[in-house]
N, C-alpha and C positions, 0 to 999 in steps of 0.2 A: 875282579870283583866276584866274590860266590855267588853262584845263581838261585834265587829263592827259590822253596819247593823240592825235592826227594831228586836224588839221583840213584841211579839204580845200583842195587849190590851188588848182580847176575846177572849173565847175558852168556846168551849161547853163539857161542867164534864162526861154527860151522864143522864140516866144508858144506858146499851146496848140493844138491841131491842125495840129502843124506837123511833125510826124515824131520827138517827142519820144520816144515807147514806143519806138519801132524803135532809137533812137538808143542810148538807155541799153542795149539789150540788145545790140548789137554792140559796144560800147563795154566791157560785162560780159565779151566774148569777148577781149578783149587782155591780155596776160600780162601787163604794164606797166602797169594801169591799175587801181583799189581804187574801185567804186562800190559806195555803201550798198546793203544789199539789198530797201528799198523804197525805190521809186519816189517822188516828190512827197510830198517831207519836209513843205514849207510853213513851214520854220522861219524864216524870213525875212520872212515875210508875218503867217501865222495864228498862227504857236505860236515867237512870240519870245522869253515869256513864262518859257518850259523853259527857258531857260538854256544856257549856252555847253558844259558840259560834257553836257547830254543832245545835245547834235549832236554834239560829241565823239565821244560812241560807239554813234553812227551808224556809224561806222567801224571799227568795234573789228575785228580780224582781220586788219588791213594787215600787210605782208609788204614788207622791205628792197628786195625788187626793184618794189615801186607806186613808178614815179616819181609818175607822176599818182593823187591822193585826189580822190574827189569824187561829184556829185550832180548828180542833172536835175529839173528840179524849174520847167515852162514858166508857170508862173502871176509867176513873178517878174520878168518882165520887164513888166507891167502895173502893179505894186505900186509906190505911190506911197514905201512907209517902206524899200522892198527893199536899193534902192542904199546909203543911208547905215549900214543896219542891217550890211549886206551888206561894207562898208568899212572897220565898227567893228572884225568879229571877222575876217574874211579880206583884209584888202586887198591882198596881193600875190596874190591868185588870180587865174585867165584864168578870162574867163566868152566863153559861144558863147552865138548867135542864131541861129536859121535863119527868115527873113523870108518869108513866104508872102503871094499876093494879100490882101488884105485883106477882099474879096470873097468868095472860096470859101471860106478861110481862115473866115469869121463863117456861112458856109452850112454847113462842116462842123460847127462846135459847134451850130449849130440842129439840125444832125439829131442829131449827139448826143444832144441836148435831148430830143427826139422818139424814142428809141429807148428812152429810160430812162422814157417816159409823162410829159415835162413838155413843158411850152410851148404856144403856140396853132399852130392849124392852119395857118396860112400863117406864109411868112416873113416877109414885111413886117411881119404883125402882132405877130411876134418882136424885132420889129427897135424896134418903139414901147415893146413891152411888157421888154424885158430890153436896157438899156446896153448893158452889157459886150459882148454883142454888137460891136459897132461900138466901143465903149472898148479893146478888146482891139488894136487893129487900128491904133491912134494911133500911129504906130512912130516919129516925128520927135522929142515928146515922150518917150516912153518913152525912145529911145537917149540924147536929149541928158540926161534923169535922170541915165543909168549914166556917161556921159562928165565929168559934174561930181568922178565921184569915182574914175572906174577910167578910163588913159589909151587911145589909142588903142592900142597894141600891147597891151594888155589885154584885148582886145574883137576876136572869130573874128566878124564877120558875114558867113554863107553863106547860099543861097538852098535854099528848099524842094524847089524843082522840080530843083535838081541835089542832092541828096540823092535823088528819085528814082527822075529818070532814070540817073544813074549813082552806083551808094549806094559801089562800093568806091572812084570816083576822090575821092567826098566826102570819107570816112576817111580815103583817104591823105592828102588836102590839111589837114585836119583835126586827124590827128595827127602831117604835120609839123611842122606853126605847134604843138603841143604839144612839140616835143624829143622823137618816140617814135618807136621802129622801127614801119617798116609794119609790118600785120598783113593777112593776107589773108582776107575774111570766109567764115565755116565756110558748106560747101557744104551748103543742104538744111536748116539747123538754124536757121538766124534765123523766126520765125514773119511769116510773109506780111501784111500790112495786112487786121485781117477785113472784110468787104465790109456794103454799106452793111446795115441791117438795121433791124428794128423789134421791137420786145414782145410778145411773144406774150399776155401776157395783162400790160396796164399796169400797173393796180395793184401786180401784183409783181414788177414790175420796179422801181416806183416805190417801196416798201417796199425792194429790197436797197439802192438807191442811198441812202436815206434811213440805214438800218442801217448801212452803210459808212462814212458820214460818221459817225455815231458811234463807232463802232468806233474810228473815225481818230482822232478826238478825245480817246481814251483810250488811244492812246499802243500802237493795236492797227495801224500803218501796213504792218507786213511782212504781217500776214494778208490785210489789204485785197491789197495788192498780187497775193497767189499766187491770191488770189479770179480777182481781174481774170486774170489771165495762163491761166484755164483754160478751154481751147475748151470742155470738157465742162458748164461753168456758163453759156457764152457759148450754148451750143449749145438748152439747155434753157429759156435765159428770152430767147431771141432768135430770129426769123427772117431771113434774107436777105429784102431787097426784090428784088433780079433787075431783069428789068424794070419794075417798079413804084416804083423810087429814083427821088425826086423831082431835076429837073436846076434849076438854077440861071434864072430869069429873068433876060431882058435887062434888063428895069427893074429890075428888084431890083439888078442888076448895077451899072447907071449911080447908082442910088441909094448904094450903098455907095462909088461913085467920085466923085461929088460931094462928098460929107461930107466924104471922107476927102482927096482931092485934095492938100492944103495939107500933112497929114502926110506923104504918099510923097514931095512934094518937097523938105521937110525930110530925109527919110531918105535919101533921094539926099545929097543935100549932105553930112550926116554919116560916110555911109558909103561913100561914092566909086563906089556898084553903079547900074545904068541904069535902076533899080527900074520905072519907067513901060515904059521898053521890052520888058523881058524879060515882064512882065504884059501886055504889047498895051492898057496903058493912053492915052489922048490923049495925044501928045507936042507941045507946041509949035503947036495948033491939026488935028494928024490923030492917026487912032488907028492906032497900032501894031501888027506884029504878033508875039505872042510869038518870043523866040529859042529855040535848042536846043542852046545850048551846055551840054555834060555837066559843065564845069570847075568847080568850089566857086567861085562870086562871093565875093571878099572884099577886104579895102583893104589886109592890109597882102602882103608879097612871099612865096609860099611856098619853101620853104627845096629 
């Protein structure tokens, strides 16, 4: 049975640590635009199960003037069952990427990891002890999944680092490949990326995140979400590191570029972007150095 009420046309796949939170809330700021009011639905992945009409009205409250309906939600670009599920009930939807090293990209979920009291003390030993790490980060695979079922002019792949270095030329590249009047982003009101940080006291830090996921699982998604979104919670179960934010090893570095090697150059190829270059990964027997172009990387022409 078709579910009453708007399904979305747009949704953003992911990966995760890629500017996803920022994204959905300037995206929240455009008059043209109807995002769910939480964040990572996971209906696609975790909670398929619910049904076409509980994602339905995910939405509820759409207004004649949302050209664009939709959702961000970065875990679905990893999800092996995403694309076809993702096909069944929306297939004329535009779905965004925004591709990040693959490298920093799996060093920021480790801190992540380590901010919430999980994971081992090194990253390496992160990197043995938890996949996804490194699974997350297969982008040759993952894109050609989505290409099996959603064509190329389907598919927005932009790059992280022009997201942000320049977040409003991203938007506008972004939503003109959407059909949407620019929007110029609110002065002062988007919330800043918060800075690296740790637990003040683990264990309860490790209890909300544990709580949360329940919560989620009960169909409690918008609470989760205003949790997260409050410096004042962030502020109380979190310290900034400053300078004591761990930086990124070289070997760890080349480590994640070995593995992964095979995929960036698949995702080259799929996606038309210099992905080796722009990361100052080896190109061709030398290693590059990153570029600084502020322009949204993408394949297909913006309008």
């Amino acid at each position: 049975m078709k579910p009453s009420g708007r399904l979305p046309n747009f949704v953003y796949i992911g990966p995760d640590k890629a500017g996803s939170s920022w994204l959905h809330e300037a995206l929240s700021h455009h008059p043209q635009i109807k995002l769910s009011e939480a964040k990572d639905l996971y209906f696609f992945d975790r909670f398929y199960s619910r049904g076409e009409q509980w994602y339905a009205n995910q939405f509820r409250g759409t207004e004649p003037q949302h050209v664009v309906v939709g959702e961000v939600c970065p875990d679905y670009l990893a999800s092996p069952e995403a694309p076809a599920r993702m096909h069944h009930v929306i297939p004329e939807a535009k779905l965004v990427v925004t591709l990040r090293d693959p490298a920093t990209r799996a060093f920021s979920s480790y801190l992540y990891m380590r901010k919430h009291g999980e994971g081992p003390s090194t990253f390496r030993e992160a990197l043995s002890s938890f996949p996804d790490l490194l699974e997350h980060g297969r982008y040759g695979t993952q894109l050609s999944r989505f290409q099996e079922f959603y064509s190329g002019d389907s598919l927005f792949v932009g790059l992280f680092d022009d997201l942000r270095t320049d977040p409003q030329g991203f938007i506008d590249g972004l939503t003109d490949w959407l059909g949407l009047n620019r929007n110029p982003l609110p002065d002062g009101e988007l919330e800043a990326r918060l800075p690296a940080s740790r637990a003040r006291v683990p264990l309860l830090a490790w209890l909300v995140r544990r709580s949360a996921d329940f919560v989620r699982t009960h169909d409690g998604a918008k609470i989760v979400g205003r949790i997260k979104r409050s410096r004042l919670v962030h502020s109380v179960l979190y310290e900034p590191l400053g300078e004591d934010a761990p930086v990124l090893a070289d070997d760890d570095r080349d480590l994640v570029r070995d593995t992964l090697m095979d995929e960036v150059v698949e995702a080259e190829r799929l996606s038309g972007l210099p992905l080796r270059e722009r990361w100052g990964w080896p190109v061709a027997g030398r290693a590059s150095q990153p570029t600084t172009s502020a322009a949204p990387a993408e394949r297909q022409e913006r309008s």
